[in-house]
ZAZALO-434523 format. One record per atom (N, C-alpha, C, O): residue in one letter; x, y, z. Coordinates in steps of 0.02 Angstrom, whole numbers, plus 50000, padded with zeros to 5 digits. Atoms other than C-alpha are relative to their C-alpha. Layout:
BEGIN
AXYZ
...
This chain:
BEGIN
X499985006749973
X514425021048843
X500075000050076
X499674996950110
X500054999049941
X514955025649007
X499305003150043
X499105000250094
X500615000349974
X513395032949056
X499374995449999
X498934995450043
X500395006049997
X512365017248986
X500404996450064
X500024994650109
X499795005649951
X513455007149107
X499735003250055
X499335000450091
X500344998549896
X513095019049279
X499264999349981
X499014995750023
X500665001350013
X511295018749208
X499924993150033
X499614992650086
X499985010249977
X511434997849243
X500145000150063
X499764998050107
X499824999749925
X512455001249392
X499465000350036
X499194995350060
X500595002249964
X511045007649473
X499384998749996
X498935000350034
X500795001850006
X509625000449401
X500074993050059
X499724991750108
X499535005949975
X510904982749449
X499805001650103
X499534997150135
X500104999649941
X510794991449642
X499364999750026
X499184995650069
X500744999049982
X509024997049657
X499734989450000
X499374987350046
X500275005750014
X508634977549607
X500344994550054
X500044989650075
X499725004149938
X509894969649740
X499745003450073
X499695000050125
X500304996749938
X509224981449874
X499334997649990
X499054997350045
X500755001149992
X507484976549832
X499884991450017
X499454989450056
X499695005949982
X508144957649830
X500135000450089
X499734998450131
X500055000849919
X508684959550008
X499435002750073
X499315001150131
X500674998049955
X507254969350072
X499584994050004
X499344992550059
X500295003349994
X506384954950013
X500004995650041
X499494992350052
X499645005249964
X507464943850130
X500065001650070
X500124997750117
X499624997949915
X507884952550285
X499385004050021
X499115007349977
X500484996649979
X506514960150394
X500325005950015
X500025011049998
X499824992449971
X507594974250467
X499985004649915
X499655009849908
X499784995550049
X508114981050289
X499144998149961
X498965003749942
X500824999550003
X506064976550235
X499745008550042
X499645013750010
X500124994549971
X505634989850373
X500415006649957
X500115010449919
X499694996150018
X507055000750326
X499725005249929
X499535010949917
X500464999050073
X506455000550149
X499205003149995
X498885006649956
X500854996349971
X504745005150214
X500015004849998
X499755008149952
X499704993549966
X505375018950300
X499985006349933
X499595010449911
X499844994050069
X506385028350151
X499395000949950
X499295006749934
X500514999050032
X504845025750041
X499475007050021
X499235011549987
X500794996349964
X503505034750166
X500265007449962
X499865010249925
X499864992850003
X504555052150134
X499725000649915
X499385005149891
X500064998650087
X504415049349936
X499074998849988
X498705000649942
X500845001350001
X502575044949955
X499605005750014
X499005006650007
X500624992449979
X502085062750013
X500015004349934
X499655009249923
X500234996550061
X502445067349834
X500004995449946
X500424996849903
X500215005750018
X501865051449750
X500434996149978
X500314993149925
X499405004050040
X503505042449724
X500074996850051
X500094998650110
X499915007949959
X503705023949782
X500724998049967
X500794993249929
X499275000750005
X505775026449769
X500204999550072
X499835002250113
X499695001749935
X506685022049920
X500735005049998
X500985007450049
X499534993949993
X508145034049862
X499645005949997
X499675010150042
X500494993449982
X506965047249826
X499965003550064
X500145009050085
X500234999249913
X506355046250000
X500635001850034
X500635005950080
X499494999449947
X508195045050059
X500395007249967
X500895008850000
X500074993949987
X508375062749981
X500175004150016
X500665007750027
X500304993549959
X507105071850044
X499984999050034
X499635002950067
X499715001649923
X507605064450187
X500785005550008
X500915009050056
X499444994950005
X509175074550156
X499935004950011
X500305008550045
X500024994450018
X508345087350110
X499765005950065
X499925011650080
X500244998149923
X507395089850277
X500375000550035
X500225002850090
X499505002649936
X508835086250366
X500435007150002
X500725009150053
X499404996150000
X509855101250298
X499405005749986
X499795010449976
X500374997649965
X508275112050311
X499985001050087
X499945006650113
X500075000749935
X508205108350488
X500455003150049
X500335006450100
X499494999449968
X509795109850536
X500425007149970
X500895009250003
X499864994850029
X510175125050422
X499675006450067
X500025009750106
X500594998649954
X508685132750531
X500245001850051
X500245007750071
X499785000349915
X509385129250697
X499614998150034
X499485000550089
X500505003149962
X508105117050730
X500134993449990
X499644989749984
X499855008149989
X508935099950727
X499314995650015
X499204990949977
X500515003650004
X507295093150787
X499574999949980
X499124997050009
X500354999450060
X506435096050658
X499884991949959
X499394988349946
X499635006250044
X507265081650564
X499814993550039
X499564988350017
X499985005549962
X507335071850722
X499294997350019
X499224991450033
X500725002649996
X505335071450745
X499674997349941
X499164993849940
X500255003050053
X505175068450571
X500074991449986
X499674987349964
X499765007550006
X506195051650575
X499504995550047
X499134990850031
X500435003549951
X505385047250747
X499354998249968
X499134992449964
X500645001850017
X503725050250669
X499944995149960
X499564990549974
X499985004350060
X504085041250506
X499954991050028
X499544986750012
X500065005749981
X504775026050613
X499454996250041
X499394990050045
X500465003449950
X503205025250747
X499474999949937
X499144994749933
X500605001850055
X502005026450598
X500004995349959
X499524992549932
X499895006850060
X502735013950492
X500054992950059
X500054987450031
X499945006649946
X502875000250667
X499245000450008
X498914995349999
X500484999949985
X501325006650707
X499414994849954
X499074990749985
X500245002650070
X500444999750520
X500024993150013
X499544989250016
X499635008150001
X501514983350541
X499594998950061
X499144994750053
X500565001749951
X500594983550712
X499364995449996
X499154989850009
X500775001050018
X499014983950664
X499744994849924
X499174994049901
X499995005550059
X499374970650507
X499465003949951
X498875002449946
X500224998350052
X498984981850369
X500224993949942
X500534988749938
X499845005350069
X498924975450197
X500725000649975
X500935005749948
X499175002349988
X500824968650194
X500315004749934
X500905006749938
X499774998850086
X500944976249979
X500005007950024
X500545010750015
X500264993650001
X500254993650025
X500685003250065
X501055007950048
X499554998749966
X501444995750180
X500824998349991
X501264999850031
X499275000250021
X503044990650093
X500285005749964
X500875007449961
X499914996650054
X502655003749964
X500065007950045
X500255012750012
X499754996249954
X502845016350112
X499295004950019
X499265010250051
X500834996549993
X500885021550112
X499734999650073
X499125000650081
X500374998449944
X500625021450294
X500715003250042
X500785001950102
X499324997149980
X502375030550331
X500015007449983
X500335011250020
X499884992750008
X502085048350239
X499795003750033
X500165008550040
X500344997549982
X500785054850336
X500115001950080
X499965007250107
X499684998849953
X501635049850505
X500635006250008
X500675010450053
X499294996350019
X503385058850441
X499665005950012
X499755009550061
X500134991349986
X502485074750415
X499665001850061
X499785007550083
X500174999649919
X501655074050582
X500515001150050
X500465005550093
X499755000249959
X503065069750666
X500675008849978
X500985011550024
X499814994250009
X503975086750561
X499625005150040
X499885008450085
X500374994649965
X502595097950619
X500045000150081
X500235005050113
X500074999649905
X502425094350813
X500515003150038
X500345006450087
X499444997549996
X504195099150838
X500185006849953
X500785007249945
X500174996150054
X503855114750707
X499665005650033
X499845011550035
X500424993849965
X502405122550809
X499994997150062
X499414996050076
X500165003249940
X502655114450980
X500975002750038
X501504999950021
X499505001249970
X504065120851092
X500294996650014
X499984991450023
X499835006349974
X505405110651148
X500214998550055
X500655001250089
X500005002549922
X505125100051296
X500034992350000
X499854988549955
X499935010649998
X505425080851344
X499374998349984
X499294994049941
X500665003150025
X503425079751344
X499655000449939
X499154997449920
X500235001050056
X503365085451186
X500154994049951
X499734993249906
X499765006950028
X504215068751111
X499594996150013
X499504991649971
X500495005649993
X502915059051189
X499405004149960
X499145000249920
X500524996450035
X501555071751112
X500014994749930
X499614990249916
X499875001150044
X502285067450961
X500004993749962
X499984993049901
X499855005550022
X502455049950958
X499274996950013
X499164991349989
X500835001649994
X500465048251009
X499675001749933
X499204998649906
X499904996150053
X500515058550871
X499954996249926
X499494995449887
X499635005050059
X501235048550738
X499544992749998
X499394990749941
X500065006349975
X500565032550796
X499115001649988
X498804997349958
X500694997250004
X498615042950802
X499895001649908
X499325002549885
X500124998650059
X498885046150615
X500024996849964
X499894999249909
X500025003850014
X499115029250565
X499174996150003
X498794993549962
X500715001749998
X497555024650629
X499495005649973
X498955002749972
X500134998750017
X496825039250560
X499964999049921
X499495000549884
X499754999850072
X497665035450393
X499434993949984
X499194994749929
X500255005850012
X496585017750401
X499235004749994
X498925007349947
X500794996049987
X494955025950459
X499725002549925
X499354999149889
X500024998650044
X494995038450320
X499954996349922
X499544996949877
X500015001450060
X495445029950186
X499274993749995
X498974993649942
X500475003950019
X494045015450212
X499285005749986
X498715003449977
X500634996450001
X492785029850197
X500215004049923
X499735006149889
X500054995950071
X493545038650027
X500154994949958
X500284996449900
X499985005350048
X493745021749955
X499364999349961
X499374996849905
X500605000650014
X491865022649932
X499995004849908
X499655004049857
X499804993250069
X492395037249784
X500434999649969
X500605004649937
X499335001550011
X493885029049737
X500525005950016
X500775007949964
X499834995449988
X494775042349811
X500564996350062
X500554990550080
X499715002849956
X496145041549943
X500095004950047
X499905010250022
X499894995049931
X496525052350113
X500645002649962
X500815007250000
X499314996450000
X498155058450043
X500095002650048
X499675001150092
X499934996549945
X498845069450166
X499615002150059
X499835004250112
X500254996749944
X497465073650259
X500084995150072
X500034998250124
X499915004449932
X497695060050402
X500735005850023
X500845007850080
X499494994149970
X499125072550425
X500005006350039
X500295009150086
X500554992449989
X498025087450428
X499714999950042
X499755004050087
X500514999549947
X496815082750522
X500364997750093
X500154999750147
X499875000849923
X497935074550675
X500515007950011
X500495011850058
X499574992949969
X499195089650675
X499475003850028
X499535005150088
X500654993249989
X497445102750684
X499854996950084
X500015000950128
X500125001949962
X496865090350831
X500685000550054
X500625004850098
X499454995549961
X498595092250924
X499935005850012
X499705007350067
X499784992949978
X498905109950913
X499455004050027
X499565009450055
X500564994649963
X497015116250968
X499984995250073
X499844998450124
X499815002749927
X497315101451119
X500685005850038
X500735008350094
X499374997749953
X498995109951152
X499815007850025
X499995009550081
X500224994249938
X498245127851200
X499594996550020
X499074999250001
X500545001549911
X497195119251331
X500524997450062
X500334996250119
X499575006349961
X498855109751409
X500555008350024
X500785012749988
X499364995749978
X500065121451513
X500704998449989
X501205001949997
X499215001549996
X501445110851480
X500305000549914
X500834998449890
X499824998450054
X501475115851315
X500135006549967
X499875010450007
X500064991950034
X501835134751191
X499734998049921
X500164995849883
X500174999950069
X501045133251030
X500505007349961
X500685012649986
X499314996150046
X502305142450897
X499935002149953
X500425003649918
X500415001150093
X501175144450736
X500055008050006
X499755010349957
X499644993650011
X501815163350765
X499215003849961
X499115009449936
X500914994550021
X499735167850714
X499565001550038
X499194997950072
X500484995549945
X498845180750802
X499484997849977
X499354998249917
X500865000350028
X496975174750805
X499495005050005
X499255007850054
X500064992150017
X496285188350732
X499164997749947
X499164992249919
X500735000750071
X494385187750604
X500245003149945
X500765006349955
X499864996950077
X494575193950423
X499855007650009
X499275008950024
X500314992649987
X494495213450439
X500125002250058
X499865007550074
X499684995849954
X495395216050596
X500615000050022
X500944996750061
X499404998550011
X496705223450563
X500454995449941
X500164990549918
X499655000850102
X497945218950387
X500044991750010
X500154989250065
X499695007449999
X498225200450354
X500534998849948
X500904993949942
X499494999650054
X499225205350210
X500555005950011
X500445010250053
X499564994950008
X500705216550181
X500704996450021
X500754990450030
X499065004549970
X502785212450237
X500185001549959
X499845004349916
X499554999750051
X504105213050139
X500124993249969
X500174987849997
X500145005350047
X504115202449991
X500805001749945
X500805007149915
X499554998850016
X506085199949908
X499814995849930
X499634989949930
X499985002750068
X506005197249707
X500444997449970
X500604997449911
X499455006550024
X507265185049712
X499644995849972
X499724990850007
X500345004250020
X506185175149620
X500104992250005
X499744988850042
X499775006749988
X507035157949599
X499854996350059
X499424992050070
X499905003149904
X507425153649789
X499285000950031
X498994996950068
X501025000849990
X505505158749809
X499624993949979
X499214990850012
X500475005450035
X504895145849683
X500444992750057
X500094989150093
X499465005249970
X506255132849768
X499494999050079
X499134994350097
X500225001649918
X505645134949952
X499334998649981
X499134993750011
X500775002050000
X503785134049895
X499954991649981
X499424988549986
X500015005350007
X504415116949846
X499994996350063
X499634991450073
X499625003149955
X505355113550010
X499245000350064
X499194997050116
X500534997249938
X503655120850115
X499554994850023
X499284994250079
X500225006449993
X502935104750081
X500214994250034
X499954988750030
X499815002549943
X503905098450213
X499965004450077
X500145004250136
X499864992849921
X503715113050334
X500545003450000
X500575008150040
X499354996850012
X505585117950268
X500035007349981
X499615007849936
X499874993350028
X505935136350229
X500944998849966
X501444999350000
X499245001150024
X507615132750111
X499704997749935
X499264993649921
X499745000650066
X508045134649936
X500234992249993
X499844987649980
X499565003449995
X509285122849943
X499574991450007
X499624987549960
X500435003449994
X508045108950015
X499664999549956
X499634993749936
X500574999750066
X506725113549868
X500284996549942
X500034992349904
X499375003150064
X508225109849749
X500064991850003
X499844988549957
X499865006749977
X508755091849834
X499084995849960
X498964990949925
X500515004850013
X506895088649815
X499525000349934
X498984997849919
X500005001150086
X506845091749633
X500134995950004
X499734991350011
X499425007050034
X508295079649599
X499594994150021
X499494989349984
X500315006549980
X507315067949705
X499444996749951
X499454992049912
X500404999250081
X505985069149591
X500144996649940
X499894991649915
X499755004550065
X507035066949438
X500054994649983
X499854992349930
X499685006549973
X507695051849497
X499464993849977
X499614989549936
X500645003850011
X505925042149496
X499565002049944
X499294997349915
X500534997250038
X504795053849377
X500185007949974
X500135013450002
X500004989750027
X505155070149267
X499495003350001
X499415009250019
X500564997050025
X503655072249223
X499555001550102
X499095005350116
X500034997249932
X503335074649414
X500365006650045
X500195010150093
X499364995249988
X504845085549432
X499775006149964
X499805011549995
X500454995250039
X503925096349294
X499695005150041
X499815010950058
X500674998549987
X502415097549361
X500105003750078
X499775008650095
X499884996149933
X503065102549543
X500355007049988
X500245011850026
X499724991749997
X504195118149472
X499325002649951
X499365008749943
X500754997750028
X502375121149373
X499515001950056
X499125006550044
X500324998449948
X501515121349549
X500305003750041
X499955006450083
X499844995249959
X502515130649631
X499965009349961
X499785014649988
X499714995350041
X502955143749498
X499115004049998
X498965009350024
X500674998350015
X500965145149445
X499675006050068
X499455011750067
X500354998249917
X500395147849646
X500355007250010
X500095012750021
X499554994049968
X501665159749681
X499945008349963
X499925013849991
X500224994450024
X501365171849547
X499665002149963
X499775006449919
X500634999449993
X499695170149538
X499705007450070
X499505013250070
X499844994249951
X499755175949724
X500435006450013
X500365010350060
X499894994550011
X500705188049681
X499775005449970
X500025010949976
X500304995050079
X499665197249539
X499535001450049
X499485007650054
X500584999249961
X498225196249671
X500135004250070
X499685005250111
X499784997549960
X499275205349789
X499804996150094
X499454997650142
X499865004549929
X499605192549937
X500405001250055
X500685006750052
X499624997049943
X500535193050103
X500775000049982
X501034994549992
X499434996550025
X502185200150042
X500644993150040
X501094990350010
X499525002849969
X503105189450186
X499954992050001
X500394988350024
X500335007150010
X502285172950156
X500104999249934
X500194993349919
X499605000850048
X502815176749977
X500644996249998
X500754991049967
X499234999049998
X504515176450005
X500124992250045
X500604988650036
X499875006049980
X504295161450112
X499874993549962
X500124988249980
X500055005650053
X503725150049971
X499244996350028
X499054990550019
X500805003049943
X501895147950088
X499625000349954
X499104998449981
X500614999850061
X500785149549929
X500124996949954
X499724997949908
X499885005550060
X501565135949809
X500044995550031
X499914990849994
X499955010049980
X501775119549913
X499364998849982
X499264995349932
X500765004450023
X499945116049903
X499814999849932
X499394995649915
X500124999550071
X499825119449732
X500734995249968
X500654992949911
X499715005450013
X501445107849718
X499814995550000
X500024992149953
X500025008249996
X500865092449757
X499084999249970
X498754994049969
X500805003050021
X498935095849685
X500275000149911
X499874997949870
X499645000750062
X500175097649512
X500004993049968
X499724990349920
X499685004149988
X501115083849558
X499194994849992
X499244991849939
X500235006049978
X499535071349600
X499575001449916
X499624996949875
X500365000450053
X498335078749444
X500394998849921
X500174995249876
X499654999750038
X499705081849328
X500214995349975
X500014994149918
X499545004449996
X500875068149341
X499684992450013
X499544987549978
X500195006949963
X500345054649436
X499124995449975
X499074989949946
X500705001350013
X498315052549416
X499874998449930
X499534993749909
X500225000250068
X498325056349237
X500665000349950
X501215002549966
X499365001050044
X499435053149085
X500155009549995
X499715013549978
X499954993750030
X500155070349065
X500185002349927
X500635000549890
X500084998050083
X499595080648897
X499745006850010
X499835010350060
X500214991850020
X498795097148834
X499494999850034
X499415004050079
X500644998049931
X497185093948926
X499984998850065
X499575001450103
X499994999349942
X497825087549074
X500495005650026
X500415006550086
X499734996149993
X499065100849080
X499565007950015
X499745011550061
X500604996350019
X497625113749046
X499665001950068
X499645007150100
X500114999949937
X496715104949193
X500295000250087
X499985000550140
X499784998649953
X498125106049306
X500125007150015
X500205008650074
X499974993349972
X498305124449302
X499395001950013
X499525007150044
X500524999449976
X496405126449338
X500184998050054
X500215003050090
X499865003549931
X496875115949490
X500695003650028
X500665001550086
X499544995349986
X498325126149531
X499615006450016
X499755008550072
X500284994849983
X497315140749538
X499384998750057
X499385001850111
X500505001749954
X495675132949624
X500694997250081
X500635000650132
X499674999649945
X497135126049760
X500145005550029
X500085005250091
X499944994849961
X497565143849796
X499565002450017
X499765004450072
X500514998150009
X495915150249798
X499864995850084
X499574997850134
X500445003749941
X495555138249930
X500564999050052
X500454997650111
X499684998249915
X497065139950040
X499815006550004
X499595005650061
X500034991549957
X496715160850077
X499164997450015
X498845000450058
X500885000149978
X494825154850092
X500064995950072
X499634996750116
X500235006049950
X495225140150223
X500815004750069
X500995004050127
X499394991649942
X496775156050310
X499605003450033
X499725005350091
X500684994549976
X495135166350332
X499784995450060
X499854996550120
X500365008749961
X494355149350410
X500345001650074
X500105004550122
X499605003449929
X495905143850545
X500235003650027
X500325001950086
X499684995049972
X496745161050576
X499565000050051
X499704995650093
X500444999649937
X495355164950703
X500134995950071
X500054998250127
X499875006149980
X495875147050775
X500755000450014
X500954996250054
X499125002649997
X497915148850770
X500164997249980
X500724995850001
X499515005150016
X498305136150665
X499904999649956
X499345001349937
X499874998850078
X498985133550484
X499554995549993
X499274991650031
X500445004450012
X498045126550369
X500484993549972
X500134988449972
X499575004049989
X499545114750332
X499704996749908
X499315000549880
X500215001250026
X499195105250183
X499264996949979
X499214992249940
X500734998450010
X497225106550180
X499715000949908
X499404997449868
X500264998950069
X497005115450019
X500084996049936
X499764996449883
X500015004750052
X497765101549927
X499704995150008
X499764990749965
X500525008349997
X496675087649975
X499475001749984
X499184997449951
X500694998350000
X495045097849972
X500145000149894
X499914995749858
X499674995450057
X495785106449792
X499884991249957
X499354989649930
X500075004550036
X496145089049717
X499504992950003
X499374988549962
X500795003150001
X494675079849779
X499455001949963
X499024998349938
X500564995650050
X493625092949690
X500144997149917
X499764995849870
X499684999250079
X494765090649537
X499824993049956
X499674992349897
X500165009950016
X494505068649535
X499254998150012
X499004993149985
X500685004249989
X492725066849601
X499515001449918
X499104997249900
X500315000550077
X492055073849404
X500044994649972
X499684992549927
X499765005450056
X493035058949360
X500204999949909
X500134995349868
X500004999450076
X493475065649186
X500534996649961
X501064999549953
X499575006150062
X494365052649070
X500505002449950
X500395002149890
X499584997750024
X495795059649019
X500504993349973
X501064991549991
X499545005849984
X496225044448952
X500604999849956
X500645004849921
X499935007649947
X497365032348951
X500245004850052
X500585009950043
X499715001149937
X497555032449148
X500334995650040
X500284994450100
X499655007049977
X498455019549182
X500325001850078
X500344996450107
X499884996349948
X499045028249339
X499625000550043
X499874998250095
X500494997749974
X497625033049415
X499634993850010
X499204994450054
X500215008249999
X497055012149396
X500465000550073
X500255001350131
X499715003149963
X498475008749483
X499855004850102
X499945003250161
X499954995149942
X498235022149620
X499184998550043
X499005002150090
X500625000149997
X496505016649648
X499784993150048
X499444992050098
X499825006949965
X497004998049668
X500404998450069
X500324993450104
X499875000249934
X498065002449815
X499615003750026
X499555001150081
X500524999149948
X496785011949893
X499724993550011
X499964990450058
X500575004149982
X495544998949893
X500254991450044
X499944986750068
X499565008949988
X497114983949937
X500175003150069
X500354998950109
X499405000549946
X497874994450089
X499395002350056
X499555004550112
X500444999549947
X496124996450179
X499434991950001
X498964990950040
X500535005650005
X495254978350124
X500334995350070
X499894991650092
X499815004949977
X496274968350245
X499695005250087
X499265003550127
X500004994649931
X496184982050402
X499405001950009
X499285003050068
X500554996349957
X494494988750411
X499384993950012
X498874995250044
């Protein structure tokens, strides 16, 4: 009985907080806000978001990079003013869909960008450039019912960091020698068979985090909104990781959890979210787990030359491949709904 009652408790809170968002513009924004973070792994929770907002935070600061955290917020907040700016579709921007893409922008810049006062303004061009990217994009994969997921992320970080070696007032930090395939090892390091805390950070990597601890938080977050999401992410990480392992991968990029985020969230979107999860979409998500890895070391070969990660790349290309068959795994009732905000949060804006 006591657990039916906290059950109420906070269903009772979630429903008065959504009540006053409805009422108050500051706690509206606010509410925005916490969403965007839960939106980079398809959850429209506002605790969720507030987290892996946590979760980044004690990543960051674990690290000894406090601004980590702090470019993430910045970004989150200029991307989500930015939206309201530009009078997106009012439904689509409550639900925190023009806020994720900024957040992880504004993580990375401060990630691979030394720190300097001009990098804050970098950053906030930044944030504010991926919003309008986020519009752009998506009126062009609406045509496929499809949506930009992350890549408005992808693509403005890549555009930063090959601007920032041309700029003196900047150090690029992406710690990768640009090197071609075949000169000299791209593989080898030491690789620790702690297994667990491996699968964990490949969760957390999906923020740019290196931490267990973080990967963990952003389970629970998970739970919280969707198991069957929570699943499917220790399924993408777990799959990727020792997959790349059997195939003998970079030992130290192992150990960092760098070969399961992308295969997290192409879990997470085919698995969970897109499609009712069952035996054949389960089936088809580990095909897609494997084609995601497959296509990050193919698109490593690609950007190494270039200096810069491929960041989450392989999951947009990976699960674009996986949705444009369109195969009817039905009921989708999910995948309706995911379809309908594409087509609602670019009809008013483009």
């Amino acid at each position: 009985m006591a657990l039916i009652g906290q059950e109420i408790d906070v269903t009772a809170i979630a429903r008065r907080w959504d009540g006053l968002a409805d009422h108050n513009p500051l706690v509206q924004f606010i509410d925005a806000c916490l969403r965007g973070p839960a939106q980079v792994v398809f959850q429209n929770n506002p605790l969720t978001g507030l987290i892996i907002l946590i979760a980044v935070a004690w990543g960051a600061f674990d690290s000894g990079h406090p601004r980590i955290f702090g470019g993430g917020v910045l970004g989150l907040v200029v991307g989500t003013a930015t939206a309201l700016a530009l009078q997106v579709d009012r439904a689509s921007w409550r639900k925190g869909l023009f806020g994720f893409s900024p957040f992880l922008t504004g993580i990375a810049v401060p990630t691979f960008l030394d720190q300097r006062p001009l990098m804050w303004l970098y950053l906030v061009l930044g944030a504010a450039g991926t919003t309008v990217v986020t519009l752009a994009l998506n009126a062009v994969f609406k045509r496929w019912g499809l949506t930009a997921f992350t890549f408005p992320f992808v693509l403005t970080t890549w555009v930063l960091l090959l601007a920032a070696y041309q700029f003196d007032r900047f150090t690029v930090l992406t710690q990768l020698t640009p090197k071609f395939p075949g000169e000299g090892t791209l593989t080898g390091g030491y690789f620790d068979w702690d297994l667990v805390p491996i699968f964990l950070r490949g969760i957390s990597q999906v923020f740019l985090i290196n931490s267990w601890v973080s990967g963990l938080l952003i389970i629970i977050a998970l739970l919280i909104n969707s198991r069957w999401s929570a699943v499917f992410a220790i399924v993408g990480t777990v799959g990727a990781t020792l997959l790349a392992l059997w195939f003998g991968a970079d030992g130290t990029s192992l150990d960092k959890g760098l070969f399961g985020f992308n295969a997290v969230l192409t879990a997470i979107a085919v698995g969970a979210v897109l499609h009712r999860p069952g035996l054949l979409v389960t089936g088809y998500t580990l095909f897609g787990i494997a084609l995601t890895l497959f296509i990050q070391m193919a698109m490593t070969s690609m950007l190494t030359p270039l200096g810069i990660p491929v960041l989450t790349g392989p999951f947009n290309v990976a699960t674009w491949l996986l949705l444009l068959p369109d195969r009817h795994f039905a009921p989708v009732p999910n995948h309706e709904r995911v379809k309908e905000t594409v087509v609602s949060s670019v009809r008013r804006s483009v």
